[in-house]
C-alpha positions in Angstrom: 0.0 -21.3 45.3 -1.1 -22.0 41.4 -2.5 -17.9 41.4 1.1 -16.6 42.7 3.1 -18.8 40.0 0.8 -18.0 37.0 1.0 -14.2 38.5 5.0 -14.0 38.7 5.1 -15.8 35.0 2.9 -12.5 33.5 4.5 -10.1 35.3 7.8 -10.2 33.5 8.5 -9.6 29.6 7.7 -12.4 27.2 10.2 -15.1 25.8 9.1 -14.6 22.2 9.4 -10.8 22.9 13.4 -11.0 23.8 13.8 -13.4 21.1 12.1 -11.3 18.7 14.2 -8.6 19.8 17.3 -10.2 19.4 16.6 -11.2 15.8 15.9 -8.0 14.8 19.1 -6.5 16.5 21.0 -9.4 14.9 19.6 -8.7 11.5 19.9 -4.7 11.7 23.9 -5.7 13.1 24.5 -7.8 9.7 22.7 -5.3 7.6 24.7 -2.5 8.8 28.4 -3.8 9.4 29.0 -6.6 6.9 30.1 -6.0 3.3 27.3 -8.8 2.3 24.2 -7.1 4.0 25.2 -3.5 3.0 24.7 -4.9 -0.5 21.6 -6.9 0.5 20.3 -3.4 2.0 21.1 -1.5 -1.4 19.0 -4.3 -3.0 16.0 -3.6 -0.8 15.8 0.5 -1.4 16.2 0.0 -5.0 13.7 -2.7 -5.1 11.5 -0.3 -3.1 12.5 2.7 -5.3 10.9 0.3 -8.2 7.9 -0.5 -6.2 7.2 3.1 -5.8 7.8 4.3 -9.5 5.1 1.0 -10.4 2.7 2.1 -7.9 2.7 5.8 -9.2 2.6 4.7 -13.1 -0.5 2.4 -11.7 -2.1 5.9 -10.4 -1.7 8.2 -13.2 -3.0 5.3 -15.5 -6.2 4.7 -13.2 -6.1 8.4 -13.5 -6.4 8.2 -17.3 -8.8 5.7 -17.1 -11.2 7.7 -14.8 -10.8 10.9 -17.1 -11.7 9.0 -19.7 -14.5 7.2 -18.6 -15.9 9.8 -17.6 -15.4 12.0 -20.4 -17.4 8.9 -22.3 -20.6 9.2 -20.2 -20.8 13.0 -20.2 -20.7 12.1 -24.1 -23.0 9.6 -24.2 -25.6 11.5 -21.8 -24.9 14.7 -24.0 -25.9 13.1 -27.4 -29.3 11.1 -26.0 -30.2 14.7 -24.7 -29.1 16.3 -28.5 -31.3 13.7 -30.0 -34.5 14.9 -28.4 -34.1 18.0 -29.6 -31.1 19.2 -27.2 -32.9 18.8 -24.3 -36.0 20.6 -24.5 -39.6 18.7 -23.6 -41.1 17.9 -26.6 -44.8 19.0 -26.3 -47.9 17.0 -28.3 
């Protein structure tokens, strides 16, 4: 009798599940028909719109700083090599 109970509770959707699911409708209702949560919305994309344009600043400057780096230690390996007599074995 305690296996057919536990059974019929699993069988149907989850409690948190509808409730989660009427949150989100409720929430995507307010954002979408009141005055108050179209502005809210509006907020949101241009907050993301700023996240984006950040995030993309971020790259090209880790960009710059790759580039550069790298330019550095083909520069540094290039003058040990010009040192030695540009690269040639030196032979005694």
């Amino acid at each position: 009798m305690y296996e057919s109970q536990f059974e019929s509770q699993r069988s149907g959707p989850s409690t948190w599940a509808i409730v989660a699911g009427a949150a989100v409708g409720a929430a995507a209702i307010y954002m979408l028909r009141t005055a108050e949560g179209k502005k809210l919305l509006d907020s949101a994309i241009r907050l993301l719109e700023d996240f984006t344009q950040e995030a993309a600043r971020f790259q090209e400057a880790c960009t710059r700083a790759r580039t550069a780096a790298s330019d550095s230690w083909q520069a540094v390996s290039g003058s040990t090599m010009s040192s030695t007599g540009g690269g040639r074995e030196t032979v005694f």
